[in-house]
Steps between C-alpha positions, in 0.01 A plus 500: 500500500344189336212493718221690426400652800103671554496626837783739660543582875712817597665455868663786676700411815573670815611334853164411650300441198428445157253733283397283175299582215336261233425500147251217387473379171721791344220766528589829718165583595486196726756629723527308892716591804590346805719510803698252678723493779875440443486115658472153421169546592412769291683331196241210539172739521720643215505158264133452592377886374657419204377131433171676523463795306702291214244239501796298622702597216814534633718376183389802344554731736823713499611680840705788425688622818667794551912519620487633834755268582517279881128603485377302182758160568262320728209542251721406213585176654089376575420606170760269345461238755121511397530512146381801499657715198661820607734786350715729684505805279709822612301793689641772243352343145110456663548868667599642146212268316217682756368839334398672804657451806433771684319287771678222679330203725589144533153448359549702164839377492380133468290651257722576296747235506221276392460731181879465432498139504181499249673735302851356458389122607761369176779652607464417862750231619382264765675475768679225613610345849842503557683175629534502886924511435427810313299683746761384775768609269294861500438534851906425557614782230227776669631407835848513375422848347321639786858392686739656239300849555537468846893439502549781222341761774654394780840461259454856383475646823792381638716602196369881572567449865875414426565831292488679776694309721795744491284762628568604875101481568328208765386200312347165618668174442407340179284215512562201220337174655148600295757541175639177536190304609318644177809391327472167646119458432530563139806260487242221610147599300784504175565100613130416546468637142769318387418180680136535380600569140752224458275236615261578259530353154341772334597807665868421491462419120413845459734618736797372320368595157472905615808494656694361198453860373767672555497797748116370658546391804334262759223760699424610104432179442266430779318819448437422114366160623232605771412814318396304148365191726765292344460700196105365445400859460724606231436370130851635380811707514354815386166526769790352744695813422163719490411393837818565648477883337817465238300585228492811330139648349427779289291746579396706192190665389402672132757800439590659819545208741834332406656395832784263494456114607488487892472228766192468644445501913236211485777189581648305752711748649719247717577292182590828300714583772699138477519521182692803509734393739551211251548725230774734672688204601480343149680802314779419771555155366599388201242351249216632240299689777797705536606562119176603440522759738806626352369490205201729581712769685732475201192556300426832723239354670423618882647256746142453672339368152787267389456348878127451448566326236721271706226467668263403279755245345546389845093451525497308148764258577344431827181347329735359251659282695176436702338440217732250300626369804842478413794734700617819354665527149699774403477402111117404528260690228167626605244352295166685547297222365609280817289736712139387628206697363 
């Protein structure tokens, strides 16, 4: 970060309130704590606290928030709309920073949240508010997903029903207007995306430059767009592939711990599943994803590594062609030095 910030304020967020914890002037002995409630009202009390105990200092102030996800959005959005600089950071890397955590209140979790953000402050990315087509585009894909769930239960159930139907036992009609209505409801959320996506310059730039990869279709697309925040919070191919968990990392230790590379749980597990269903369909097709693959099972390799590293490709060329803005090349030559730092 290039600012240097001096004061650090810890927030953990529930439903009905917010628990927040200060750190003035980077010493940990002058610890503060506060509540609010979870309202535009309490964000306001919320702004004030802080204007106070800062010495209205607020441009040197960084909020870290933890990922509880619906829970945190509101606050996100008055911090930014304040100017009021704030970093989402992931509950799992401030639970493993805290030494002791055999207690657990909002209080001491605030607490230490506050710590983390003194601790790691220059590695802390800010975070920033996504465009109101992107948060639309967000809302349309959860809704969409929430739908597709739906219709594969209701789908599933009806296929076991039908095995049986030879069987000389009673059964009840089968009942296929909730089918088709899901059916029809995802049919229309996939042309508001489309409608909202094509009439914006930007998104549909991006659109048609993922898509140009072979075997990545239009819903990867959209995912890789929302989830990044139109690819703001990834610096290049390799923490694109790191966040979507395609990256293989050692684990060794002195003499006796030797384990071989594995992929590590922390990612983006919807993206790591798209990308998989990218990569199985691109060793169908014809191309360098799918020589390479033959090439690595030729090699001996297990199927299940050569079609990570599909994936991975697949993750690379992604931020390639996001970040040269030109469509997919077949014969282009990855030049590391074209990366940002």
């Amino acid at each position: 970060m290039e600012t240097k910030f001096i004061h650090f304020a810890g927030v953990d967020v529930s439903k009905q309130k917010i628990d927040v914890c200060i750190i003035v002037n980077n010493q940990r002995s002058s610890l503060l704590h506060n509540s609010f409630e979870q309202s535009k009202r309490g964000f306001g009390s919320l702004k004030k606290w802080l204007m106070e105990v800062t010495g209205r200092q607020t441009n040197r102030l960084l909020i870290c928030v933890e990922n509880t996800g619906l829970y945190d959005d509101a606050l996100l959005y008055y911090l930014a709309d304040n100017e009021l600089p704030a970093s989402l950071e992931n509950a799992a890397n401030i639970k493993r920073s805290v030494r002791d955590n055999r207690s657990k209140t909002d209080k001491l979790d605030s607490r230490n949240i506050a710590l983390y953000a003194l601790k790691h402050s220059d590695e802390l990315q800010l975070w920033q508010k996504p465009r109101k087509q992107v948060v639309e585009l967000q809302q349309l894909l959860s809704e969409r997903s929430r739908l597709v769930n739906a219709l594969k239960m209701l789908r599933q159930a009806h296929k076991e029903k039908q095995v049986f139907s030879w069987s000389s036992m009673a059964q009840s009609r089968s009942y296929v207007s909730g089918i088709k209505g899901l059916e029809k409801d995802i049919r229309q959320i996939e042309t508001d995306i489309w409608e909202l996506v094509k009439t914006d310059k930007e998104l549909l730039q991006m659109f048609m430059l993922i898509t140009s990869i072979p075997s990545v279709g239009k819903i990867t697309a959209y995912h890789f767009i929302c989830y990044t925040n139109e690819f703001r919070q990834v610096k290049s191919g390799k923490q694109l592939a790191s966040y979507c968990g395609v990256v293989p990392f050692e684990r060794s230790s002195g003499s006796s711990v030797k384990n071989k590379p594995r992929l590590s749980h922390q990612a983006n597990k919807i993206l790591k599943t798209l990308l998989h269903l990218c990569a199985v369909t691109a060793i169908k097709m014809k191309g360098v994803f799918a020589a390479y693959y033959k090439r690595k099972i030729e090699e001996g390799k297990n199927g299940l590594i050569a079609i990570n590293g599909i994936r991975n490709k697949l993750a690379l060329t992604i931020a390639a062609v996001i970040r040269n803005n030109q469509p997919y090349n077949e014969n282009y030559l990855y030049n590391p030095n074209l990366e940002k730092p």
